[in-house]
N, C-alpha and C positions, 0 to 999 in steps of 0.2 A: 691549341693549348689544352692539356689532360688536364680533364676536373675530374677524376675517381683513381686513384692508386692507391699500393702500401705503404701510407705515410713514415719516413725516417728521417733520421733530421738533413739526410743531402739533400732530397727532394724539397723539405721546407725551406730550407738554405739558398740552394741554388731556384728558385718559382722568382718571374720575372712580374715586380708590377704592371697592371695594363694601366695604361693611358686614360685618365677622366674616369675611371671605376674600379669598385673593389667588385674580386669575384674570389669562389670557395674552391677549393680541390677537395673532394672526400675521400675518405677511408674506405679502404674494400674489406677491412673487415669488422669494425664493430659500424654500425650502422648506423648513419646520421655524426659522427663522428668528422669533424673537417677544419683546416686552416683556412684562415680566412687568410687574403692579400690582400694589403689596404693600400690603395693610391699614393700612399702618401712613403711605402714600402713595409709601414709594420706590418706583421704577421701574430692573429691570437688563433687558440683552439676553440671551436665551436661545439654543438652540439643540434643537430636540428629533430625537431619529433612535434606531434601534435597532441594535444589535452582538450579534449571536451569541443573536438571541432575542430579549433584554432592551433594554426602552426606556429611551432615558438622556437627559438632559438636563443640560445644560454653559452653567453663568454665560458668558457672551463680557464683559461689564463695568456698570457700573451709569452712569445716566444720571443729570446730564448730561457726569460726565467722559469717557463716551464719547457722540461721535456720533451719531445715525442713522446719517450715510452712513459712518462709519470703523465701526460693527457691524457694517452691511451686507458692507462690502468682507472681513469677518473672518470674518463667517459663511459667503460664498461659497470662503473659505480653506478652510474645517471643512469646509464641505458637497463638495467634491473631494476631499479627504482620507476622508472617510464613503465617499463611493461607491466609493474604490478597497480599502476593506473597513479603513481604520484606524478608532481608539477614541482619539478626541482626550483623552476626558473617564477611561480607563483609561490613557491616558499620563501625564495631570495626576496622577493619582493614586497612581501608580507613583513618580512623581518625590516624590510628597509623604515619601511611607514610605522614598524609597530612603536609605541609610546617609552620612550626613555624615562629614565630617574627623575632628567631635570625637569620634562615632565608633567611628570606626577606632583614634582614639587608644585611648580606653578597652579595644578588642576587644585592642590591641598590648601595653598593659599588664598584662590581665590575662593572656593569652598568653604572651608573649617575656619580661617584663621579670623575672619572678622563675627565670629561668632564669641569671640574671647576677648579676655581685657586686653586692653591699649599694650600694656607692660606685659603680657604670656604671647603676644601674639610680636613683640617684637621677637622676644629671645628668643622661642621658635624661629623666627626668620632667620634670627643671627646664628643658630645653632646649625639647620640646614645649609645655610652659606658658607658655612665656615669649617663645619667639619664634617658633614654628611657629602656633599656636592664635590666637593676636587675628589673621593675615590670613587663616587657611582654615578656625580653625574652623565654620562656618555652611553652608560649603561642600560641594557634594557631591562624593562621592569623584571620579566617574563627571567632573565639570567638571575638575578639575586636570588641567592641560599640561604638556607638560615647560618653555613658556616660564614659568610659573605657578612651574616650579622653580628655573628659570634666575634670572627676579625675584627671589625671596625668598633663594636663596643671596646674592646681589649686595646685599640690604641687612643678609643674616648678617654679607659678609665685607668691609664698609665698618665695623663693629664699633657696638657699642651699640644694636643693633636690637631691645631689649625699650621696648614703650612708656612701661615703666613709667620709663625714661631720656631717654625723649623730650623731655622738660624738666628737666634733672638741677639737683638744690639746690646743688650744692656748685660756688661757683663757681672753682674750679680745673677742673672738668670742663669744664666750657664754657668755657675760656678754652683749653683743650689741646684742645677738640676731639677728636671720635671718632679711637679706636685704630684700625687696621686690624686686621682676626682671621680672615684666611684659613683656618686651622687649622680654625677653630669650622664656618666656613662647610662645611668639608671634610664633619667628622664629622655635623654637621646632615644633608648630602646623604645618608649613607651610611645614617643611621637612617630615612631617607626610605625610601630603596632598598628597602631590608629591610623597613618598614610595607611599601608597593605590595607587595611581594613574596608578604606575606599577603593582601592584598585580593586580587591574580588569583587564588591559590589557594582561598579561600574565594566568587568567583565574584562579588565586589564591583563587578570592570571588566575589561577584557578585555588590559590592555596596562600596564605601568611607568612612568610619566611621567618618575620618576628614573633609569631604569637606564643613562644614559649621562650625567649631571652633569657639569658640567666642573669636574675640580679643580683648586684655587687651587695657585699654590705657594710651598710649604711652607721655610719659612729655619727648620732646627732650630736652638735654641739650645746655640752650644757655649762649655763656656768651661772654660776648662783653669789650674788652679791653678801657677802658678809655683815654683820647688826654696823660695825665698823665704817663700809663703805656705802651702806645705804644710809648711814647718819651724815659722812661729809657727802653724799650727791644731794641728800635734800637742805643743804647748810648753803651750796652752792647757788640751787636753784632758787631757794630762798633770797640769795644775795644778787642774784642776775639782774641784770636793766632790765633784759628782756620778757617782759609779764607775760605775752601771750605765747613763744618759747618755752619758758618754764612752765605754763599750764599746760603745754601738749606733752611733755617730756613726763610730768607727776599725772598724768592721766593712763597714760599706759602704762605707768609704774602700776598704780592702783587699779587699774584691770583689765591687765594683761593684753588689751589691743594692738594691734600694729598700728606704726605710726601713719600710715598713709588711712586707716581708719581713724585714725584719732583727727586728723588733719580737716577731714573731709565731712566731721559729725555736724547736726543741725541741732539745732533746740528741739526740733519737734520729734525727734528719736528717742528724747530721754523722756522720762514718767516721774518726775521727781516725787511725787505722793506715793507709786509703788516702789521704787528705789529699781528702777531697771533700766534697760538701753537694746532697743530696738536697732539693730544694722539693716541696713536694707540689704538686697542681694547684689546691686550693683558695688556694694563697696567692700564685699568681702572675698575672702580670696575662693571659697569654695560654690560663690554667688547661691548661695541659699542665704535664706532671712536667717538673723542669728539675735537671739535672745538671751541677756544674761543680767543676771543682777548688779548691780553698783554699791558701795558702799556709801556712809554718810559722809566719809571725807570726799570720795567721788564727785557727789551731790553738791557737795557745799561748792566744788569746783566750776560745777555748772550753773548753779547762782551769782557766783563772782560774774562770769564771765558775762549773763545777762546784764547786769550792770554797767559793765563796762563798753558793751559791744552796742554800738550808735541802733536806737531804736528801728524797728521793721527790717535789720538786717537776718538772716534765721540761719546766717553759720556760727557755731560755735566761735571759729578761728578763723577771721575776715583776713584776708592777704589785702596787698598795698592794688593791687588791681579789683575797681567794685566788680560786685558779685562773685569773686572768685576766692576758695581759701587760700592760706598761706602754703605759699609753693613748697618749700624746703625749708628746714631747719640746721641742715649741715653743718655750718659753719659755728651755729651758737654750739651744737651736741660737742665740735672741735672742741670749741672755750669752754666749757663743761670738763668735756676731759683734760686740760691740761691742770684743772680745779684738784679732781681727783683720782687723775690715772698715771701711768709711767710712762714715762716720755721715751722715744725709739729712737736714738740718736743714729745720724745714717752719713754720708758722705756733705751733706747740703744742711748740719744741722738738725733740730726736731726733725722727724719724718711721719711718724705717728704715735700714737699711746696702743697700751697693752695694761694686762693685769698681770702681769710676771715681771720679778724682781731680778734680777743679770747681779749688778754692784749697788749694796745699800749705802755706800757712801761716794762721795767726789771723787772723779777720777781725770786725769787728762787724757785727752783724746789727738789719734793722728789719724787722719782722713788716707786711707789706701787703696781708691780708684776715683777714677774722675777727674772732671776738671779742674778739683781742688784739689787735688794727691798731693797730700804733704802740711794741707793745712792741721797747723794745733788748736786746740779750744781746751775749754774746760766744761766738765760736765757736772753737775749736781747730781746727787744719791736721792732718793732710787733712783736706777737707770736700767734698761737694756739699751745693745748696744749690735747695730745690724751688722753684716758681714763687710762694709764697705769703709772700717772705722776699725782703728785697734785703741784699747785700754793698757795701758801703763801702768802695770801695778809691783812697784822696785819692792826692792828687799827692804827689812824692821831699818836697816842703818841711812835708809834714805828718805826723806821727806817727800810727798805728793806734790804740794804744791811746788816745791823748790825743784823738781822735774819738768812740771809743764811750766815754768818759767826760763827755765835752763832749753826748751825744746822753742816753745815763743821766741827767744831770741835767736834762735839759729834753726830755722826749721829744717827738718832732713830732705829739703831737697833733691840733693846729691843722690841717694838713692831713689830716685822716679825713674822709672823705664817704659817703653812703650809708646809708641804715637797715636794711633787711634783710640787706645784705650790706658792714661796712662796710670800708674799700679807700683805700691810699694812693698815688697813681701814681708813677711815676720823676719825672714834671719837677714834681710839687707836692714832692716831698722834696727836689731838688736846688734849689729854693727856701730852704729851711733856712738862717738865718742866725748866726754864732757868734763870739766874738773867736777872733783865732788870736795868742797871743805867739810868742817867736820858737823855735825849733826846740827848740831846747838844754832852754826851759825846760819847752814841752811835754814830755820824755822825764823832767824832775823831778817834773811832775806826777805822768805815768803811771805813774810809777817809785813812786812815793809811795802813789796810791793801787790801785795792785796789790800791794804788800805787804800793804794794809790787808784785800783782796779775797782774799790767800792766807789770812789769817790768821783770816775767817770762815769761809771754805772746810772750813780746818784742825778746826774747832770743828764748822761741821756733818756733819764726818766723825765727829768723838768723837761728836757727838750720837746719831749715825744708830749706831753702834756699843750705846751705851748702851742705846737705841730697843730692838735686835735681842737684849739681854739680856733685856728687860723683858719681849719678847713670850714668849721659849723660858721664864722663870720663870711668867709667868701660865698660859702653858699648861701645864707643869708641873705647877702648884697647882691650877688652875680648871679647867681644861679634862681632863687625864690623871689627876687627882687622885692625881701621884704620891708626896707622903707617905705618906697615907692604905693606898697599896699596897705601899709598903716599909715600913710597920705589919703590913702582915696577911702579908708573908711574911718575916718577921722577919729585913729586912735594918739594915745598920746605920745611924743617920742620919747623913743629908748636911745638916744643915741644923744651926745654933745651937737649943742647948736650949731658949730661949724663942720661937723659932720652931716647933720641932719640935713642942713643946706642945701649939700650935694645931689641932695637925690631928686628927681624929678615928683612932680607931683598926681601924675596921671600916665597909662600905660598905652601905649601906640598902638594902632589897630594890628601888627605884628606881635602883642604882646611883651615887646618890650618896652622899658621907661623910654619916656618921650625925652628925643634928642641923642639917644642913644645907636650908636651904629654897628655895624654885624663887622669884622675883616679877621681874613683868615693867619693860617700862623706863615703864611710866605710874604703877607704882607707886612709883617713887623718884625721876621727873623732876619739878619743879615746873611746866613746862612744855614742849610742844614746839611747836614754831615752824615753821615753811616760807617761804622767800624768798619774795618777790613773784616779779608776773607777770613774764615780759620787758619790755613794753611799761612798765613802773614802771621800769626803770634803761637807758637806752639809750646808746650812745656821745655824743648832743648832749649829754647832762644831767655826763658828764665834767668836773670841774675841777682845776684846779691842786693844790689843796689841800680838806683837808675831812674829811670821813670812809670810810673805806676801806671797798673793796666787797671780800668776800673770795669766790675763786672757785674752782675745783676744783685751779687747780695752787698755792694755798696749803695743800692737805692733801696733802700729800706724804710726812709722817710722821704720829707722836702726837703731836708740839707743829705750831702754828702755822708753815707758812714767812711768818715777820711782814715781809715786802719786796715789792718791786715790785707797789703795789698802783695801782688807778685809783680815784678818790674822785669822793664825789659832797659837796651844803654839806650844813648843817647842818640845814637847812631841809627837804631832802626827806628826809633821815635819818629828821626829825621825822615824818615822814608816811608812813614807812614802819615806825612802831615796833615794829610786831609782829615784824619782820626784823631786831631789831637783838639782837645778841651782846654780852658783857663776856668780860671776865676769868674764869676758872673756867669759862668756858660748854663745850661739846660742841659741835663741828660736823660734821654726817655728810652725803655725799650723797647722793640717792634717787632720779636719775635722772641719764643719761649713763653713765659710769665708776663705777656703786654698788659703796658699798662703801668709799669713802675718809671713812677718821675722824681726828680730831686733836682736843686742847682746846687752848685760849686761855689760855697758862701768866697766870702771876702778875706774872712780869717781862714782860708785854706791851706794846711803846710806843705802842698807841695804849689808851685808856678806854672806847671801844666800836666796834663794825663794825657792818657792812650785810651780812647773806649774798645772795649771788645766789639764780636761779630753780632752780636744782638743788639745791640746800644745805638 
């Protein structure tokens, strides 16, 4: 068997594997240069030479995706490299083991990031995750340039640069197109900065790829409340249930704190004889102690609150769990704003508020994506109005409301198109056709049926009233089991004698009233049901009339909102029977918005429903 010839590709071609071993054939002319034959019949190019002693031997590539003659010309590479004393095959190797991006991520994590608050040290997490990591994780520290930096800040601060948006569902995103977020791009660079910063330190590479980034610039957002709107927010917060809400909310009015400082203050921070407020460093955001004066209405803010806050507690703003402040405020800031900001009407209804006026007066609305496409409402002035929703604004010869009543009763359906995502354009709705009588009598219509429209209104105000007793008595009774505790601490009843009756008079070592038993909802439901799939009720299968599909903004309270529904016939009803509700029934969500419950009163007008896929 010849182990040393002038390799060409017959000879590598035609070499017969041996039996139970590989052996090499070499090169007679570059030196240490050889295929190897593997048992198994592959064949790679080798290289054999020795460094610092040790004999080593370096794959060059397997045959036939390399050459003869491109091994050759790679080995003669190696083999000059070898005799001016390198280790091709301790380079390769070095690089193999050397330290990646993701890394340096984890070394930076577990380093720097618990050195930071709770909240910078997530969003670093989430910022590296999301948008640093899918282009450099894999990458070696040692390869990143600062053009590598300059890249990836430029699709940071083009906005929506995590892949996982790369194809966004929602098509309002794609229709608006990426934000710009120079800001994000900013503080991206600057975490950059600060990793490299540990990697030369720790001996990772020898230089900063980020230490001179170029930063975007930066348009703070300012926006300055008017004499106008800082008279209705303190008219509001004046007027709120919520006392210790509104004191957090007029505290950072009056001096300028952030809310999760305001949130988090103690009595013993404030100096009320010097008129000041000591921050500790743990609660601000630059963690140095922070000193600043307070006003006397400030002040007077932190004597109410003494007052009212249960003696030996020392937060300003006690939350529903002892010792801890109040978590969030979100929801009140919501009802705040709906007091005195402009409502964003969107595909689902309110969506948010803003301080920009779109239409100062009522306009109707037609919803144009979603899984309400096609629904009408009316909207109240001020308004903006998002891209998922068109305004109606006819010519001097047509009345408002006699439109979105004229569109109420026949809603444009017909033009909906699209199954995943379905969408009514501008020039298929300006297709819309309608009688129009003459002006005078349009405003008797609308005249006519707006009264009728106050006058449910009016009713599902009382409802919703009623609604809110029902829930504070149940929980009373069933949840607080507060008879039961004005028994055992022998106050007086509040309740009728043959109500009062009812209750037990002491609480079971389970805590609840004695004689009372625990069972779940399979032991009292006859059955539970779940909607069909999606693909069972789609926008084509839609009719004029039929049986109503009930969806998540029908459960808005305890009763049914029994209106503006989309119906399917009778026929697919039939075929979806396991979906189908009556009268007396329960219908709850269990996916989306969990959580919304209502039943199907008595007085219901329609005999049975369809629930949808979340219901």
């Amino acid at each position: 068997m010849v182990n040393r010839l002038r390799l060409n590709e017959k000879s590598v071609r035609e070499a017969e594997p041996a039996k139970g071993r590989d052996y090499q054939i070499f090169d007679t002319d570059v030196r240490g240069f050889a295929v190897c034959i593997y048992r198994s019949g592959g064949r790679a190019f080798t290289i054999d030479y020795r460094h610092a002693g040790r004999q080593r031997r370096m794959t060059i590539g397997r045959w036939p995706e390399w050459s003869t003659t491109a091994a050759r010309e790679r080995a003669k590479e190696l083999r000059r490299e070898i005799d001016a004393g390198g280790d091709p095959l301790g380079q390769k190797e070095t690089g193999r083991d050397a330290p990646r991006f993701k890394d340096l991520i984890d070394r930076y994590t577990e380093v720097h990031l618990p050195h930071l608050s709770a909240l910078n040290a997530s969003d670093q997490k989430s910022m590296l995750a999301k948008m640093v990591a899918p282009d450099w994780g894999n990458k070696l520290v040692t390869e990143i340039t600062p053009y590598d930096v300059e890249k990836l800040l430029n699709k940071v601060a083009l906005g929506r640069a995590r892949p996982s948006k790369a194809k966004p569902n929602n098509r309002a995103r794609k229709l608006q197109g990426s934000k710009p977020t120079p800001v994000r791009a900013n503080r991206t660079g600057e975490v950059l900065r600060k990793m490299f910063t540990y990697a030369v330190s720790w001996g990772w590479r020898d230089d900063n790829p980020a230490s001179g980034f170029r930063r975007r610039i930066e348009n703070p957002r300012e926006r300055f409340l008017s004499h106008e709107e800082i008279r209705k927010l303190a008219e509001a917060l004046e007027a709120a249930e919520d006392r210790r809400a509104a004191g957090i909310i007029r505290l950072c009015m009056l001096t300028g704190a952030r809310v999760g400082e305001v949130r988090q203050a103690r009595f013993e921070h404030f100096n009320l004889e010097h008129l000041s407020w000591s921050k500790p460093a743990s609660m601000t955001k630059q963690r140095k102690v922070h000193r600043l004066p307070i006003s006397d209405e400030a002040a007077a803010i932190v004597r109410q609150r003494l007052l009212l806050v249960p003696r030996g507690c020392p937060l300003l703003f006690p939350g529903d769990v002892p010792g801890q402040p109040v978590k969030e405020i979100r929801r009140f800031w919501m009802a705040i704003q709906k007091v005195v900001g402009i409502p964003v009407h969107g595909a689902n209804g309110i969506i948010g508020w803003t301080n920009k006026v779109l239409y100062s007066h009522g306009v109707p609305l037609v919803t144009c994506r979603g899984s309400n496409c096609g629904m009408v409402l009316w909207a109240e002035g001020p308004l903006w109005v998002s891209n998922n929703s068109m305004a109606i604004l006819p010519s001097g010869d047509l009345d408002l409301r006699f439109i979105y009543y004229n569109l109420l009763n026949s809603p444009p359906l017909e033009f909906v198109s699209g199954s995943a995502q379905p969408q009514i354009t501008m020039g298929d709705l300006s297709k819309k056709a309608f009688l129009v009588p003459p002006l005078r009598e349009q405003r008797a219509i609308a005249t006519t049926l707006g009264a009728l429209d106050d006058k449910i209104e009016l009713n599902r105000k009382m409802n919703a009233t009623l609604e809110a007793m029902a829930r504070a008595l149940f929980r009373d009774w069933f949840v607080d089991f507060g008879p039961t505790r004005a028994k055992m601490k022998a106050r007086a009843p509040y309740l009728s004698p043959d109500l009062w009756s009812l209750f037990p008079d002491r609480l079971d070592d389970e805590g609840k009233p004695e004689g009372w038993t625990v069972r779940t909802l399979g032991d009292v439901a006859d059955q539970i049901a779940m909607g069909p799939f999606g693909s069972n009720i789609k926008v084509e299968t839609f009719v004029a009339e039929g049986i109503p599909v009930i969806s998540g903004a029908h459960l808005r309270g305890l009763q049914l909102a029994d209106k503006d529904y989309n119906f399917i016939t009778e026929v697919h009803a039939d075929k979806l029977r396991r979906s189908n509700v009556r009268r007396s029934d329960i219908v709850f969500t269990h996916a989306g918005n969990i959580g919304q419950v209502a039943i199907i009163p008595e007085t219901a007008e329609f005999d049975r429903y369809v629930i949808s896929q979340r219901q």
